[in-house]
N, C-alpha and C positions, 0 to 999 in steps of 0.2 A: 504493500500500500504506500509505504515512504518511497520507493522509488518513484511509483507512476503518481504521483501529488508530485514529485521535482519535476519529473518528464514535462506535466500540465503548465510547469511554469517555463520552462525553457520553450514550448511549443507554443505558448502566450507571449512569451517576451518579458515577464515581468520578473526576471531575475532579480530585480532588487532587494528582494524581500530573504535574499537568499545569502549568509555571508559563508562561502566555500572556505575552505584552506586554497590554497596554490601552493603543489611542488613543482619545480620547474627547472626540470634536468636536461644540462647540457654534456654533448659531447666534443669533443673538437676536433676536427676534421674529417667526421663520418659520412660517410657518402650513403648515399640512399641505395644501399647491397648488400639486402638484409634478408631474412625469410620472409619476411613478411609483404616486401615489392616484391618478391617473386624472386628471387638468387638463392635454390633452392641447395645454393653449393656452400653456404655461409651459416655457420653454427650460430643462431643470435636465437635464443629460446626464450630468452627473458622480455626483450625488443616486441617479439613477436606476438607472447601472449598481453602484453599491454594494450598493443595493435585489435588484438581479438576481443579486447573490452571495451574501445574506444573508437575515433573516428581518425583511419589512415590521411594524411595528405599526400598525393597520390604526384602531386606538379605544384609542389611549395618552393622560393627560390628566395637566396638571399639575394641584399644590394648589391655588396662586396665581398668578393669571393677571395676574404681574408681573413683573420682573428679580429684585431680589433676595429678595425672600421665597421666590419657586419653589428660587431654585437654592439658598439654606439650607436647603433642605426638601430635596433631591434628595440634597444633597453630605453633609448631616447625618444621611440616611436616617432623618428623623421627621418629621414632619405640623405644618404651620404653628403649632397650640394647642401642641406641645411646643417650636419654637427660640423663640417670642414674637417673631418676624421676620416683622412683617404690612405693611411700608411700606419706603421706600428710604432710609429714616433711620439705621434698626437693623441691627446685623449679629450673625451668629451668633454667632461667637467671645464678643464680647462677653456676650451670652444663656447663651451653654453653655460655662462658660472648659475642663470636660474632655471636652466632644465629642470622639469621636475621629473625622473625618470622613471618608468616600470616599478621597480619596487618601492621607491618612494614614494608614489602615488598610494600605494598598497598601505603605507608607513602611515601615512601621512592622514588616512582613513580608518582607522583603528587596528590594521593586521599586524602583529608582530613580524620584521621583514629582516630576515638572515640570509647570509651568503655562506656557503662552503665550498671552496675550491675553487675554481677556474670559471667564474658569472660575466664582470667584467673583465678586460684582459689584462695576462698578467705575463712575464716575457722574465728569462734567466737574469735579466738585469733588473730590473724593475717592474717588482711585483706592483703594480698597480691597483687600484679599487676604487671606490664611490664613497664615503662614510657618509653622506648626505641620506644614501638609499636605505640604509640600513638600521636595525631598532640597538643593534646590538657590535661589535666590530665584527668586520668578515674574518671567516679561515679560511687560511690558506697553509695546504701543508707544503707546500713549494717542491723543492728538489733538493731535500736532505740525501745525506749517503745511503748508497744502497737504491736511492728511490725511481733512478731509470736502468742503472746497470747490476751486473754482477759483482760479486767480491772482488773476483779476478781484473775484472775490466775497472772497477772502481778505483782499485789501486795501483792500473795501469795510469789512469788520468791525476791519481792525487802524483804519481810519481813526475808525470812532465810537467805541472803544474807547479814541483817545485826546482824544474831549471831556472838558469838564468833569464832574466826577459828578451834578450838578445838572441837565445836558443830555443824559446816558447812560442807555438803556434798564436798570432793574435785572439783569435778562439779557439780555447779547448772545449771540443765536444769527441765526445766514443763515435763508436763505430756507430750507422743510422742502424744496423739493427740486430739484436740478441736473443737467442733463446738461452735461457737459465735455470736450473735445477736450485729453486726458487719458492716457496713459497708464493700466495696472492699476498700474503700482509707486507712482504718486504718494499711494494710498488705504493707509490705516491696513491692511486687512485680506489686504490683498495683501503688505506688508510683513511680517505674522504668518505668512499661509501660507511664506516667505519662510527664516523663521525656523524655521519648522516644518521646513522641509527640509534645514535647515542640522542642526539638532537631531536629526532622525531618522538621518545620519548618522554624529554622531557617538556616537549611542546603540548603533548596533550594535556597535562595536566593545564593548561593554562586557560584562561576563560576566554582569550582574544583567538581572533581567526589566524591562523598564520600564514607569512608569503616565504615560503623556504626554495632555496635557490640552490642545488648542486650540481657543482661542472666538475667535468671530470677532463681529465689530459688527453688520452687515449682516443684515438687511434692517433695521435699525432704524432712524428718523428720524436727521438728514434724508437723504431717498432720494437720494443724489450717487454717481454713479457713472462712467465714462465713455459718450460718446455711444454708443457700437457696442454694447453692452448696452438702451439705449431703443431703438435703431434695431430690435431682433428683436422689436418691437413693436409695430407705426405707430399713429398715433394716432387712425383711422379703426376701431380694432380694440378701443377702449376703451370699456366702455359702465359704466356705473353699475347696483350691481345692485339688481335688483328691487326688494327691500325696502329699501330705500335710506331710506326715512321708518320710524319707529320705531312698533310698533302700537299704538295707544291703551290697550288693557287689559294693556299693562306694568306695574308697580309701580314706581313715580317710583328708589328707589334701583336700581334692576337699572340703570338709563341714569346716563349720564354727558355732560359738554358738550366731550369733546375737550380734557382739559385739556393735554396735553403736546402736541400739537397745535396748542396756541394758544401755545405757550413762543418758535413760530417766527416770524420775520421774514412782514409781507404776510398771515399769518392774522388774520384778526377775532378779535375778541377775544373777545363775545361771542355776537355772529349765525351762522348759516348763514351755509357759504362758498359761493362761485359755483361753478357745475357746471362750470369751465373748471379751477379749480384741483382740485374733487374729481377730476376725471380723469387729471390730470396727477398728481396723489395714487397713484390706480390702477398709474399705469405706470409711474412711477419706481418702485414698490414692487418692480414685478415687475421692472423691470430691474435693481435691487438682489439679487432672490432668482437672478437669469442672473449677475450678475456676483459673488455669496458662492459659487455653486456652480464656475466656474471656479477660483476659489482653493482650495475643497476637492479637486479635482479634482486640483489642481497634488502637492497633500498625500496624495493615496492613489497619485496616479502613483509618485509616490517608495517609498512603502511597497514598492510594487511591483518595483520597479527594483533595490531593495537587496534582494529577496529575504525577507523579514519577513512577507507576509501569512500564509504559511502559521503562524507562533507568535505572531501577533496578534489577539485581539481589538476589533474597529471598533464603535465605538457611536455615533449620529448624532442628533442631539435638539436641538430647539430649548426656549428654556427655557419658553416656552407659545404658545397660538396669536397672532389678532390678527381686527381686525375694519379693513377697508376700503369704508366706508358700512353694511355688513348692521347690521337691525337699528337703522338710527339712527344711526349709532355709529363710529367712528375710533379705532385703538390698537387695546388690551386693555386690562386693568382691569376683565370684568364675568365672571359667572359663565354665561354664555350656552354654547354650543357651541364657535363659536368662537375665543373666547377661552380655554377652558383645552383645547379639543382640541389638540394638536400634533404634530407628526412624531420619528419613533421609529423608528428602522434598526439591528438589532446582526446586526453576519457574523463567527461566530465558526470558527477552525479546523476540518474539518472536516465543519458541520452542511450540511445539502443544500440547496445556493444555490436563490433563487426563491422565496420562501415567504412567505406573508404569514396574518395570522393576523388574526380578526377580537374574537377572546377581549378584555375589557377589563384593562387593565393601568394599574400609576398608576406616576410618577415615584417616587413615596418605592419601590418594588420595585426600581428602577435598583441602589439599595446593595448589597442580597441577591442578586441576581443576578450580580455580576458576582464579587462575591465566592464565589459556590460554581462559578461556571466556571475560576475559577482555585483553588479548592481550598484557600479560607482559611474558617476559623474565624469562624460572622458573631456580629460583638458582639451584645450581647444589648439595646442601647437599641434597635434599627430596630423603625419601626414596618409596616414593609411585608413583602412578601412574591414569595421569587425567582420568577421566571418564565422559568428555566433551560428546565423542562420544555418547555414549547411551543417551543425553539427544536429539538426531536425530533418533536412530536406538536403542530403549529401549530393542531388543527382539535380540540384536546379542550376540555370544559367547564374556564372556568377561575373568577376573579371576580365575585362576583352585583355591582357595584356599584365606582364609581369617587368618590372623596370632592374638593368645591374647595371653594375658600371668597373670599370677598373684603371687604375692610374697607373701606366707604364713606367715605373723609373729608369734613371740613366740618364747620359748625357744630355740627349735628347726626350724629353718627358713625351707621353702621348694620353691620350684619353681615350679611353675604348668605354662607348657607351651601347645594351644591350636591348632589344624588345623581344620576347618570348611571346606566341598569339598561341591558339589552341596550337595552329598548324606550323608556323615559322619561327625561327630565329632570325634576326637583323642586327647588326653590329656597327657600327660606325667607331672607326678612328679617326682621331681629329692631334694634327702638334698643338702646342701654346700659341699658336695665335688663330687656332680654332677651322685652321685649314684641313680638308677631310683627305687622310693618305693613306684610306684603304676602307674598305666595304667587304660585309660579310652577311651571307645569305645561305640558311638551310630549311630544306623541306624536313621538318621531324616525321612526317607518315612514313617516307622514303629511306628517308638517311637519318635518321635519330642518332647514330654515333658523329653528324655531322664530318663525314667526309668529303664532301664534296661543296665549294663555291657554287654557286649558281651566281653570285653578284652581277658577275661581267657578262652572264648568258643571256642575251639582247631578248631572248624568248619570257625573261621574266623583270624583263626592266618597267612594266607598270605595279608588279609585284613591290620591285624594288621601291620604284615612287611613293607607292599608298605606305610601306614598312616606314618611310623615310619621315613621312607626311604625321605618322604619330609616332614617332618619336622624337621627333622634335615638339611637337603639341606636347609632351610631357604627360606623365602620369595623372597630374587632376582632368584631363580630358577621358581616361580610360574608368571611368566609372564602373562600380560595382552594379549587378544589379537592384541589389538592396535599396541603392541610390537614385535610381533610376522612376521617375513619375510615372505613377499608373493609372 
C-alpha cells in the first residue's frame, strides 16, 4: 500500500509532500559496458540488479567528457560556457563564488548533505571539494599506501621517489595497470564503500532526510585491483576492438595521443603501445569496472538491510564515458560517442522497477530532477531540465538533442562542440578566434561506433546544415517535451 500511495504521487506530480533521502553514487570513468546495457561479457551484478529496480538511462551524456568540468556542470546544474570549468585546473567554487550547488541546495532545505570520496573532483595534487555543499566536512580517503598499488610496486615508487630530483621522473606514477594478490580493503575505494556503510548507519538514526554522496575512483587509471576481479576474465577473452586504428577522414583535433595514458610508468611516450599492453589495458579496465561494482554492491546491501530503500532515492552515474582503443583512442577527453555517453540509473520510491528509457537526457537535468522528486523549489540558475516525468512514462517523446563540448589543449587550443539527435552526431571544431577547422558527422542507426565522416559527403550537406543550424541555436532552443505547450 506504501509503495502505490508514493507511485500516486510521483504519477500526480506532487512530490512535495515527499522528503526522500538521496544517495548519489559516482563512478569515475565508467562507460556505459555493463550487464545491464546489454555487455553480457562484463561481471557488474550489483550495477545491474539496481538497474532491475529502477529506471535505466539508456542515451544519458555528459557536457564534458572529463573529471572535473563534467561534475561542475552536473553539481552546479549549468553547462560548461556558464561555470568557465573546461580543464582540471579550475574549479567551480572559485568561477561561481554564489552557486548554490546540488547538494547544497539539499543542505540548505533541511537534508543533512555528506560527501564520501571522489563527489567533487579531487586530483593527486589537490584534493579538492565544496565545504559550502556540505552539512558536515567531506571524506576523502585519497591515495594513502597501498591504496592503488601492491606492496611490491609501492615500494618500487616510494624507492624512486627518494632519488635525487635531478634523477626523478617529474611525475611518479606505477605502472597504468596491476593485478594483486590483495585483498578489496587494501584499495582506496573499498575503504569508501566502507565508510559509506559506517555512514548510512548512522544517518538513520537521525530525524533529517539525508543527501549522501559516494564517489568512488574506479575504473579510472591505473586499473589495480585485486587478482580475483582479472581472473572473471582470462586473457584469451581479450581482443582489441575493431576500430582500434583511428579513421582517416577525422578532423586532427577530434583525436588525441593518450595523454594521461602516457603520465604512466612502461607507457611510450610518444609511439603506439604494443598490443600486449593495449590488452592488458582492456582487462584490467574491466576488472576494475567487477571490482567498483562489488563495492557499490556492499553500499546498497546496506541500504537495504537498514530498511531505507523504501524513503530513498539511488542515483548511479558515472561522470562521463571512456574510450579503450575505439576510435584511435585511450581515456576520454573527445566528443565522440563514447566519451560523453555514460551510465545513468535512478530507483526512486515507488516508481515501477525495470525500466529503461531510450529518451535522450543530459547531466546538467540531474539538478532539476532530483530536486522536484523531492519537492524542492529549483533555483532558477539550472540550465537543464527535470526528467522526473519519464521515470512514470519511460517511453514518451522527450529531448530533441543532447549538448558536449571539449577544449583541445596545446599550442594551438580548439573547441570541439557536440549535438547528439535520436539519429546523428555533429561536431564542430572551431580555433580561438572561433574559425570552424573541421566538421564531424555520424549516422548512429548505421555507424554507432562512428567510423565513418559523412561531413564532406555532399549527399548529406542539408543534413549537415539543419545539425549546424541547432547547434548553434544552443540548447535552450532544444526543449524538452515537458516544456513544450499543449
Amino acid at each position: 500500500m506504501k509503495s502505490l500511495f508514493i507511485l500516486l504521487f510521483i504519477s500526480l506530480g506532487t512530490l512535495h509532500a515527499a522528503k526522500f533521502n538521496v544517495l548519489f553514487i559516482m563512478a569515475d570513468d565508467l562507460r556505459a559496458e555493463l550487464g545491464c546495457y546489454g555487455a553480457k561479457h562484463i561481471h557488474s551484478p550489483n550495477i545491474d540488479k539496481l538497474a532491475s529496480r529502477g529506471t535505466l538511462f539508456e542515451r544519458a551524456y555528459c557536457q564534458v567528457s572529463v573529471c572535473n568540468p563534467s561534475r561542475s556542470s552536473l553539481l552546479g546544474g549549468v553547462r560548461p560556457d556558464t561555470t568557465g570549468v573546461l580543464d582540471n585546473q579550475h574549479f567551480l567554487r572559485p568561477q561561481l563564488p554564489d552557486i548554490v550547488t546540488l547538494p547544497q541546495h539539499f543542505k540548505n532545505n533541511g537534508w543533512h548533505s555528506m560527501s564520501l570520496g571522489k563527489i567533487f573532483h579531487h586530483s593527486e595534487r589537490e584534493p579538492g571539494d565544496d565545504p559550502q555543499s556540505w552539512s558536515e566536512p567531506a571524506w576523502y580517503h585519497g591515495v594513502p599506501h597501498r591504496s592503488w598499488f601492491s606492496k611490491e610496486t609501492d615500494e618500487k615508487l616510494k624507492a624512486i621517489k627518494k632519488l635525487p630530483a635531478d634523477k626523478r621522473p617529474k611525475l611518479v606514477r606505477g605502472p597504468p595497470f596491476e593485478a594483486a594478490n590483495e585483498p578489496d580493503e587494501v584499495y582506496s575505494d573499498a575503504q569508501t564503500a566502507a565508510k559509506a556503510i559506517e555512514t548510512l548507519q548512522r544517518l538513520k538514526g537521525m530525524e533529517k532526510p539525508f543527501f549522501l554522496g559516494v564517489g568512488f575512483q574506479k575504473p579510472h587509471l591505473p586499473f589495480t585491483c585485486p587478482q580475483k576481479y582479472w581472473d572473471m576474465y582470462p586473457a584469451d577473452t581479450i581482443k582489441l576492438p575493431d576500430n582500434y586504428q583511428a579513421s582517416p577522414d577525422v578532423p586532427a583535433p577530434a583525436l588525441h595521443n593518450w595523454y594521461e595514458l602516457r603520465s604512466y610508468g612502461d607507457v611510450p611516450a610518444t609511439i603506439g603501445i604494443p598490443d600486449e599492453m593495449a590488452l592488458n589495458l582492456i582487462r584490467g579496465y574491466r576488472a576494475c569496472t567487477s571490482f567498483v561494482d562489488a563495492q557499490i554492491g556492499r553500499v546498497l546491501d546496506e541500504l537495504d538491510r537498514l530498511g531505507l530503500r523504501e524513503s530513498t532515492i539511488v542515483v548511479l552515474l558515472s561522470d562521463h564515458g571512456y574510450h579503450l582503443g575505439e576510435n584511435g583512442i585511450f581515456t576520454k577527453m573527445t566528443n565522440f560517442e563514447l566519451g560523453t555517453h555514460a551510465p545513468l540509473i535512478v530507483s526512486a520510491p515507488g516508481q515501477k522497477p525495470g525500466q529503461c528509457t531510450r529518451s535522450l537526457v543530459e547531466f546538467v537535468d540531474i539538478y532539476p530532477t532530483l530536486a522536484e522528486l523531492c519537492g524542492l523549489k529549483l533555483p532558477s540558475h539550472l540550465d537543464g531540465t527535470s526528467f522526473a516525468p519519464l521515470l512514470t512514462n519511460p517511453e514518451q517523446k522527450w529531448k530533441a538533442a543532447a549538448f558536449s563540448q571539449y577544449l583541445r589543449p596545446g599550442k594551438e587550443k580548439f573547441m570541439g562542440r557536440s549535438l547528439r539527435t535520436d539519429r546523428w552526431r555533429y561536431t564542430e571544431w572551431t580555433n580561438m578566434k572561433d574559425e570552424v577547422v573541421g566538421t564531424e558527422l555520424y549516422d548512429e542507426r548505421t555507424d554507432p561506433q562512428e567510423n565513418h565522416n559523412l561531413a564532406k559527403d555532399s549527399a548529406n550537406s542539408a543534413t549537415v546544415a539543419a545539425m549546424a543550424k541547432q547547434l548553434h541555436e544552443g540548447p535552450k532552443k532544444m526543449t524538452s517535451a515537458a516544456e513544450k505547450p499543449h
